[in-house]
N, C-alpha and C positions, 0 to 999 in steps of 0.2 A: 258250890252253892246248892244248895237242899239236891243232895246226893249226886251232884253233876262234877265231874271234875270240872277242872277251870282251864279255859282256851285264852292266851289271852300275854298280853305283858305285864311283869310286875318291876314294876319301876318305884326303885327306893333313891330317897332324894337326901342330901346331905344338908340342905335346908329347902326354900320354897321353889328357889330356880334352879341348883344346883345338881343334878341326875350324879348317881353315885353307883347306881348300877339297872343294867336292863338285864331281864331271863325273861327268854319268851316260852309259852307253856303249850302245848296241843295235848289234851284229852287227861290232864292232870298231870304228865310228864315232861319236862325240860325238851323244848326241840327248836333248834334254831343256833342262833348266834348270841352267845350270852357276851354283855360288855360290862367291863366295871370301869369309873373314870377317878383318878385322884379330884380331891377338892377343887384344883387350879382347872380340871377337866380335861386335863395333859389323860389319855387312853394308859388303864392302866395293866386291862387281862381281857384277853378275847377267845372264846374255847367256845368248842361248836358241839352240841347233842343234837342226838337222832333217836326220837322217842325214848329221854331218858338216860341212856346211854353217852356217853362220854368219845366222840370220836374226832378221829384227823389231828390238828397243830393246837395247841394251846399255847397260845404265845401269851410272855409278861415283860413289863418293860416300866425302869426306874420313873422317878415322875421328871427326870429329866430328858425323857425322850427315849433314852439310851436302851439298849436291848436287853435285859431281864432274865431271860430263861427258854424257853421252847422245846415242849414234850409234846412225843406222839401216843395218840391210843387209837387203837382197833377195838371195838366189840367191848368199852368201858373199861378195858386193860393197859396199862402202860408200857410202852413198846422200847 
């Protein structure tokens, strides 16, 4: 906003109540614990950034619960 990066959650919704995805931002870059939710709100991907950077577990999981996938990154790279 008038040349500030944005601090901040951006929360995209799949309708008025329904959260379909959180990224949290510091200083214009992704830092935090990103979540995305299937429609039913069943958790559907959880990956963690570090000023932008892509690092640790990124875990994903069917909308039945069930376990998905699980990649690691160091330093935005896939391990």
């Amino acid at each position: 906003y008038e040349s500030t990066p944005f601090s901040g959650k951006l929360i995209n919704l799949y309708s008025e109540k329904d959260t379909a995805s959180i990224t949290p931002y510091w200083q214009g870059k992704e830092h935090g614990w990103a979540l995305q939710k299937y429609p039913n709100g069943t958790l559907k991907e959880e990956r963690f950034y570090q000023k932008g950077w892509k690092e640790g577990v990124h875990k994903g999981w069917w909308e039945n619960g069930n376990p998905r996938f699980v990649y690691h990154f160091k330093s935005d790279v896939y391990e």
